[in-house]
N, C-alpha and C positions, 0 to 999 in steps of 0.2 A: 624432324624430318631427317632421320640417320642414312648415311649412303646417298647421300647426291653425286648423282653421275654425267660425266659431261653432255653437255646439250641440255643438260635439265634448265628451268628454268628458276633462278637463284630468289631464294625467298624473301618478301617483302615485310621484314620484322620492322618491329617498333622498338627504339634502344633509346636510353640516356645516355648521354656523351659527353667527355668537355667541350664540346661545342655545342652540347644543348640538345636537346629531345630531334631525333633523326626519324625519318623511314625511309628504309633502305631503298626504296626503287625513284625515291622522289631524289635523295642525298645525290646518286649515279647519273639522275637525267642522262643526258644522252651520250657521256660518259663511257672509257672502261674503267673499270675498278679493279681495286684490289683488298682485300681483306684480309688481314692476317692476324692471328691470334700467338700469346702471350702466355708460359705459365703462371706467374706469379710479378707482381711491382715489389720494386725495390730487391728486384734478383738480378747479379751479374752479369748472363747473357742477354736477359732483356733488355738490360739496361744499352747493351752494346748496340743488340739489335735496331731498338728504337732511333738510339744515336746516331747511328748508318742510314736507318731509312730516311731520319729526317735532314740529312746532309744529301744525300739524292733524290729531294721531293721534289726539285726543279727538273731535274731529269724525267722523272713519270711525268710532272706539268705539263711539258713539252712532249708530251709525247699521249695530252688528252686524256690520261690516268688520275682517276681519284682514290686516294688513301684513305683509308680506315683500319686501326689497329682495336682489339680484345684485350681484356683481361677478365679475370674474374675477381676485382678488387674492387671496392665502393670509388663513386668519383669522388670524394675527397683524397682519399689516395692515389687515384692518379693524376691530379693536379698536384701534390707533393713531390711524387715520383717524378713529373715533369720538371721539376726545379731542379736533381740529379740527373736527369740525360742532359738538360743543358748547359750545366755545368762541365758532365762527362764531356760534352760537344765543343767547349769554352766559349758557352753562348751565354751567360750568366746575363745579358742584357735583356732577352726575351723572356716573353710569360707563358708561350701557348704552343705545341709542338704544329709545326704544318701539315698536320690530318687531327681528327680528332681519335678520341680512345672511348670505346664502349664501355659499359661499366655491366659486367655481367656477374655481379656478386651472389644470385643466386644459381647461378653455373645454367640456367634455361637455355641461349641461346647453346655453348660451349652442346650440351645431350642434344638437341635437334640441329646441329652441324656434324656431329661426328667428331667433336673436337679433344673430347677426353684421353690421357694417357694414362689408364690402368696401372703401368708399374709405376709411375710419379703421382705419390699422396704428399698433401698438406701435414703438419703437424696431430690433424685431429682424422688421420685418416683418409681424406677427402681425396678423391681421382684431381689432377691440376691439369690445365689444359696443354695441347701436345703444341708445338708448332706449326698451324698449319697455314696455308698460304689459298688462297681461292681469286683466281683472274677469271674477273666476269667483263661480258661484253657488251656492247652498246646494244645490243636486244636482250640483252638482263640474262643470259643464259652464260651457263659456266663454262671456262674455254681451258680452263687447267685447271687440278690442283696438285697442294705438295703436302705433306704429311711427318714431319722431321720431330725423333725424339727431342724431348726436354733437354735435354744433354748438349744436344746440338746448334750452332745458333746456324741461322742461314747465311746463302750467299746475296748479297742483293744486287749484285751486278749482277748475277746469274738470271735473277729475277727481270733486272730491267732486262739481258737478251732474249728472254722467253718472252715479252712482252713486245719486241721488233719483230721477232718470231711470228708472235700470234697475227701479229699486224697485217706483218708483210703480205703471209698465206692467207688472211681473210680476204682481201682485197688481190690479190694473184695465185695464178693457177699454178702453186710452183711450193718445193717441200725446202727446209734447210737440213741440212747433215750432220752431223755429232761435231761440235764442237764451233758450229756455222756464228761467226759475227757479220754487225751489218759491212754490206761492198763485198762479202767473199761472193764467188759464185755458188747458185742455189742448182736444185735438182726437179728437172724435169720429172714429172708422176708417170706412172708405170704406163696408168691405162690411156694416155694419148699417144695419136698415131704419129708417124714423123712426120706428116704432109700438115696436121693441125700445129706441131710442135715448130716447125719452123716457119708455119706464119705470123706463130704467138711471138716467138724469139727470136726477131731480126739479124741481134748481135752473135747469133751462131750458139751452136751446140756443138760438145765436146760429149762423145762416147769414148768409155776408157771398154778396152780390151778385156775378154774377160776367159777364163778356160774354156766355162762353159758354153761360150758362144755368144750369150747370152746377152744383147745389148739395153739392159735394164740401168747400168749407170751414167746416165746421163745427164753434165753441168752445164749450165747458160750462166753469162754476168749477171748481178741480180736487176730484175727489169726497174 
């Protein structure tokens, strides 16, 4: 299922994991999730990667988010690979990273996500999978995704404010701005009128000035 696009409805595969045989709509219950995929175990930036998300997995906890990370490696190896992030982490006491890892060794899930990077091949060839990131929501439908070369490792703070983000706007009528963390003030949406926008928003609205006249930017506290 190549090209899923927001609002779709996120598909309910069947994976083995180091946490044991999943299906993905059951794992999520009622849940948002996050899924993110991996080129290769026992590579550098994964290794970084995975280490980061699993020092911020109380962060998504708290915030109702269930993880699950990709590779296209057998689960033996990625129960090995786990023993090196947690090292990398200086967790050397623990056995199991806090989400599980899918094991997509014959790259199936990676072609029916879209997951492939064409200029990153394996040793024998093989396309390895891209970076990609998929925040699904508690009605199983996709609410982002992100798409980052092999080359690239992510942000994951970025991750978790996309994920305040998504929150916030599900649940209020109300947009964030480039660069928006939680407590800044947020942005009133274009298509409401000011008679609805300040019923919504007690705490006041600020319109900034604009050449055009045009009184399209406009901040409220976040509600």
């Amino acid at each position: 299922m190549p090209g899923l696009l927001l609002g779709d409805v996120f598909p309910d595969f069947e994976a083995e994991t180091t946490y044991g045989k999943i299906k993905m709509h059951e794992f999520l219950g009622d849940s948002w999730g996050i899924l993110f995929s991996h080129p290769r175990d026992y590579t550098p930036v994964c290794t970084t990667e995975l280490g980061r998300a699993a020092r911020l997995s109380s962060e998504f906890s708290k915030r109702g988010v269930k993880m699950i990370a990709l590779s296209i490696d057998c689960l033996e190896d990625h129960h090995s690979w786990t023993k090196d992030i947690l090292a990398y982490n200086c967790e050397e006491s623990a056995s199991l990273l806090p989400f599980p890892i899918i094991a997509d060794s014959k790259r199936e899930l990676a072609v029916a996500l879209g997951m492939l990077d064409p200029d990153e091949k394996d040793k024998d060839g093989m396309p390895l999978t891209a970076r990609c990131v998929f925040i699904i929501g508690p009605d199983k439908r996709l609410k982002l995704s992100l798409l980052y070369p092999a080359t690239t490792g992510r942000n994951f703070n970025e991750i978790l404010r996309v994920v305040d983000s998504l929150q916030l706007t599900a649940g209020r009528r109300v947009a964030t701005p480039a660069d928006w963390q939680p407590e800044d003030c947020v942005m009133v949406p274009p298509n409401m009128s000011e008679e609805e926008a300040a019923s919504l928003f007690p705490a006041g609205i600020y319109t900034k000035d604009l050449p055009s006249g045009k009184k399209y930017l406009r901040y409220t506290p976040q509600p």
